[in-house]
C-alpha positions as CSV (number, residue, x, y, z in Angstrom):
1,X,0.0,0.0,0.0
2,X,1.4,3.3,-0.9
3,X,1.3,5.8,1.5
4,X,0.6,9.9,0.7
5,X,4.3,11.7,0.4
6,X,3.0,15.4,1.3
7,X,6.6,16.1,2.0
8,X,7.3,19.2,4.0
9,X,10.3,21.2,3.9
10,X,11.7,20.3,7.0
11,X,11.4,16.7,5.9
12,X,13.7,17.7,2.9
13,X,16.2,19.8,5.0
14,X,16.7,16.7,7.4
15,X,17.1,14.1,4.4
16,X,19.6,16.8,3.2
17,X,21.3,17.0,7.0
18,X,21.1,13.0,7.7
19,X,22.8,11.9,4.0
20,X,25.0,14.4,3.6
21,X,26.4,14.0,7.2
22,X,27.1,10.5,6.2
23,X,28.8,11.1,3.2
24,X,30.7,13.4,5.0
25,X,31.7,10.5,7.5
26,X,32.6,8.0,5.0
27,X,34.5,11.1,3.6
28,X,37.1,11.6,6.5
29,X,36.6,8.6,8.5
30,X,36.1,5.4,6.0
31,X,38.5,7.1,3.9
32,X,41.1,7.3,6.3
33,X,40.3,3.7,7.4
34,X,40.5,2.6,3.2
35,X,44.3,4.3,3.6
36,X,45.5,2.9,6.4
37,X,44.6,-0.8,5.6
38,X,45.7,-0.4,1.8
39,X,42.3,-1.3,-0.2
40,X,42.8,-0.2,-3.5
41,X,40.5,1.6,-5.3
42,X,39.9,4.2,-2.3
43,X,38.8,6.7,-4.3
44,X,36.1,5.1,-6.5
45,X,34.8,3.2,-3.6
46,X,34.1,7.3,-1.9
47,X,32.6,7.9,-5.1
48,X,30.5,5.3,-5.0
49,X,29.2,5.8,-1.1
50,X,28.2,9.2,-2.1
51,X,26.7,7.8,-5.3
52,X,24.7,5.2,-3.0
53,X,23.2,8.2,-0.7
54,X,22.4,10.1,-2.8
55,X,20.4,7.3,-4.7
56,X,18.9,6.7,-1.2
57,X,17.6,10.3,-1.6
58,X,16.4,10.4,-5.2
59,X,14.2,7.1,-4.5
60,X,12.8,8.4,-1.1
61,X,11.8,11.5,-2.6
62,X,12.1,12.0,-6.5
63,X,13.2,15.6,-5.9
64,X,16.9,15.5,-7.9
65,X,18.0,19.1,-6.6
66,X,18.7,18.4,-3.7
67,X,21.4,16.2,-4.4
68,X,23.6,19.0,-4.6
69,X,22.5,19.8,-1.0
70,X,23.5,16.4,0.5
71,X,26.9,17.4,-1.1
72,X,27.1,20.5,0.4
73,X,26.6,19.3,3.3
74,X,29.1,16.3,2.9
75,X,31.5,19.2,2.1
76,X,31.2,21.3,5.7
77,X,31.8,17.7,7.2
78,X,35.1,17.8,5.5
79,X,35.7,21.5,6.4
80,X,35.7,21.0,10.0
81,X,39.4,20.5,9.9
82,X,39.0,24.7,9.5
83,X,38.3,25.4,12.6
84,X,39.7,22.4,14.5
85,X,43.4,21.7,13.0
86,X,43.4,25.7,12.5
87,X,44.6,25.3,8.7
88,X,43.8,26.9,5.5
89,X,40.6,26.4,3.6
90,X,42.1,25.0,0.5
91,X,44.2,22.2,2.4
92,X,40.7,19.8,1.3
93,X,39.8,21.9,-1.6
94,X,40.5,19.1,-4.4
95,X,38.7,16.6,-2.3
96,X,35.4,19.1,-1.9
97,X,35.7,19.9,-5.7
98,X,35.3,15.9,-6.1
99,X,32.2,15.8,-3.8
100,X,30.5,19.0,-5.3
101,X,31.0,17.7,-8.8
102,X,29.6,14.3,-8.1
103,X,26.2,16.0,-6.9
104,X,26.1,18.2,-10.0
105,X,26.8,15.1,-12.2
106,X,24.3,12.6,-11.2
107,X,21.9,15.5,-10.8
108,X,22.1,15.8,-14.5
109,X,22.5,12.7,-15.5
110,X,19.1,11.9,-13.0
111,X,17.4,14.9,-15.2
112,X,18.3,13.4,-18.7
113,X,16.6,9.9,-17.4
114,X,14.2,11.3,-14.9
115,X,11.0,9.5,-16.7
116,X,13.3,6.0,-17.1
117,X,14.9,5.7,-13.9
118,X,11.7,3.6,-12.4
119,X,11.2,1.7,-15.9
120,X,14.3,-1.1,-15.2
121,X,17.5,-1.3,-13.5
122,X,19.2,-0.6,-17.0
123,X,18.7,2.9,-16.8
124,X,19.6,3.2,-13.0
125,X,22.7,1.3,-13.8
126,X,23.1,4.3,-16.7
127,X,22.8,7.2,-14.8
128,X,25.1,6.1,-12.8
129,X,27.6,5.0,-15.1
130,X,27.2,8.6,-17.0
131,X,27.5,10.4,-13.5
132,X,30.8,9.3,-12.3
133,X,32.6,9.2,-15.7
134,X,31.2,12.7,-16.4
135,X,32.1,13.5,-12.6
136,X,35.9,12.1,-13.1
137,X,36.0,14.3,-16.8
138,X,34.7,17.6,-14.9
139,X,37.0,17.2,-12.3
140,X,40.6,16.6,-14.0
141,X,39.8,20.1,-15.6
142,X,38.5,22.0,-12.8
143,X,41.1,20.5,-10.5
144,X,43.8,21.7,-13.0
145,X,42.1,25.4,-13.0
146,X,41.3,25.3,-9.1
147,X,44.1,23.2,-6.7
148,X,46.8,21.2,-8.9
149,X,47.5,18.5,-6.8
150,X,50.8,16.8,-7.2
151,X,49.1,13.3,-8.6
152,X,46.4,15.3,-10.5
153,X,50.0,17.2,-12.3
154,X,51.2,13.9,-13.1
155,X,48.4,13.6,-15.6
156,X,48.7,17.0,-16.9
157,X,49.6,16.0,-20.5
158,X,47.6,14.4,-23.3
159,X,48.6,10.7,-23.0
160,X,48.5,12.0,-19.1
161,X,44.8,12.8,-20.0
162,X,44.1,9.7,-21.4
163,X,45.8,7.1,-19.1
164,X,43.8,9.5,-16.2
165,X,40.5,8.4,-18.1
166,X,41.5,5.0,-17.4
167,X,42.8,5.0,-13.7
168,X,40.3,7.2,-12.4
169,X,37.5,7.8,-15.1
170,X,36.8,4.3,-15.5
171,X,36.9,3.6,-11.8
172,X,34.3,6.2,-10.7
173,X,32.4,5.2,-13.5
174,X,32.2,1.4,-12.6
175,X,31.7,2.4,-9.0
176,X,29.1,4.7,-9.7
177,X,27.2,2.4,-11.9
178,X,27.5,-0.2,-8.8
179,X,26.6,1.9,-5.6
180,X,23.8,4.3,-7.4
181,X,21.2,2.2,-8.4
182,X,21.9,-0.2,-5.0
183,X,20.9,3.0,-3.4
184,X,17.9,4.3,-5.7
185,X,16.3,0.7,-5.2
186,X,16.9,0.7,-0.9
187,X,15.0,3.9,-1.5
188,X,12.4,3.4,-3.2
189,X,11.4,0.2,-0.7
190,X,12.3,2.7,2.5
191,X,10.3,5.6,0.7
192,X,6.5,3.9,2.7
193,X,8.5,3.2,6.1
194,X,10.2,6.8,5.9
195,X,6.9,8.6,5.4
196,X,5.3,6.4,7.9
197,X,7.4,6.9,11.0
198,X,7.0,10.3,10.0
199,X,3.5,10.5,10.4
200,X,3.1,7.9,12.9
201,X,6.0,8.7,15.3
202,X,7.1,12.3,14.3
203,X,8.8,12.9,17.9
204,X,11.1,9.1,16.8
205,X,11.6,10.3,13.7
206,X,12.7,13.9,14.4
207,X,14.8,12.9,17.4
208,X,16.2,10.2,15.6
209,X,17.3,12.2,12.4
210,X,18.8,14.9,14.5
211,X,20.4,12.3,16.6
212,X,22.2,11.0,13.9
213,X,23.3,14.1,12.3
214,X,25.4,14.8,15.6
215,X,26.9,11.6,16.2
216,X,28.2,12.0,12.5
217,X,29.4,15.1,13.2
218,X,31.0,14.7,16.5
219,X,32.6,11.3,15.0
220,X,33.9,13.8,12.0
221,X,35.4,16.3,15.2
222,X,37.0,13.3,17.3
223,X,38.5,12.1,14.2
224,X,39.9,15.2,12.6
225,X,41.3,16.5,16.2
226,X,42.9,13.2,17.1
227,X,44.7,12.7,13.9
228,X,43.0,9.8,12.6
């Protein structure tokens, strides 16, 4: 039985808070952890978990802009070393660039197959395929223009460009194409449960929501001032 969205905007604003504040831990502290014990692929696998949330979001709710949001969001997570380490803005600045971009991408690659996303897995699988090798594309060229990394240097020239298409472009494209429509389909089956806690248990689902979004960002704190 499907249940009547009538979506407030709070409701939005806290889907926005709770996703993006765990895209922002998987950011700095499952990154950190994919470092330290050597997994390869870190990168697309980061690409992938904020694929995978923000698929949760687009099958709760249907409403693509706010993807962008939920990577905003994921960003002042990673900007908390700011205030806390007491170092420039710009010392993340490629690794925000990467999250900002992904929500840009997959919001227009979520536009172009808006009215086929719910048809057949095909499409999902699509969009996300088009989303992170787009995302990879926009990124090697507004990484060169923004913060030139010493790795992102390295690929600076045109056989540079193209062995950079295959390293990372392909990676956040398989990634993507994996973790996206995992997390569109989780959402669309959470979408009746969501709205009916909501409805049914509005102080549980408020407190809960806001409950989260702390833990995730005192977790982020603890981590960034301890070094981790």
């Amino acid at each position: 039985m499907r249940i009547k969205e009538n979506f407030k905007p709070i409701d939005i604003l806290i889907l926005i808070l709770v996703l993006g504040s765990l895209w922002g831990l998987s950011e700095v502290i499952f990154s950190e952890f994919l470092k330290q014990t050597g997994i390869p692929f870190r990168t697309g696998i980061l690409v992938g978990m904020g694929m995978y949330l923000m698929g949760m979001a687009s099958g709760i709710y249907k409403k693509y802009f706010i993807l962008v949001g939920i990577a905003f969001v994921a960003i002042l997570c990673k900007q908390l070393v700011v205030p806390i380490l007491q170092v420039s803005i710009m010392c993340k600045v490629n690794s925000c660039l990467a999250v900002l971009i992904n929500g840009f991408t997959l919001t227009g690659a979520i536009f172009v197959f808006s009215r086929k996303l719910d048809e057949n897995l095909k499409f999902k699988i699509f969009t996300g395929l088009i989303a992170g090798f787009s995302a990879a594309v926009v990124f090697y060229f507004a990484g060169m223009k923004l913060a030139p990394c010493p790795n992102l240097l390295s690929y600076s020239h045109l056989s540079g460009f193209v062995s950079y298409l295959f390293k990372k472009g392909l990676v956040w494209m398989v990634f993507s194409g994996l973790f996206f429509p995992m997390g569109y389909i989780l959402g669309e089956k959470l979408k009746n449960s969501v709205v009916s806690i909501r409805i049914n248990k509005p102080v549980f689902y408020y407190g809960a929501s806001v409950t989260l979004v702390v833990c995730c960002w005192f977790a982020i704190g603890f981590a960034i001032s301890t070094g981790y």
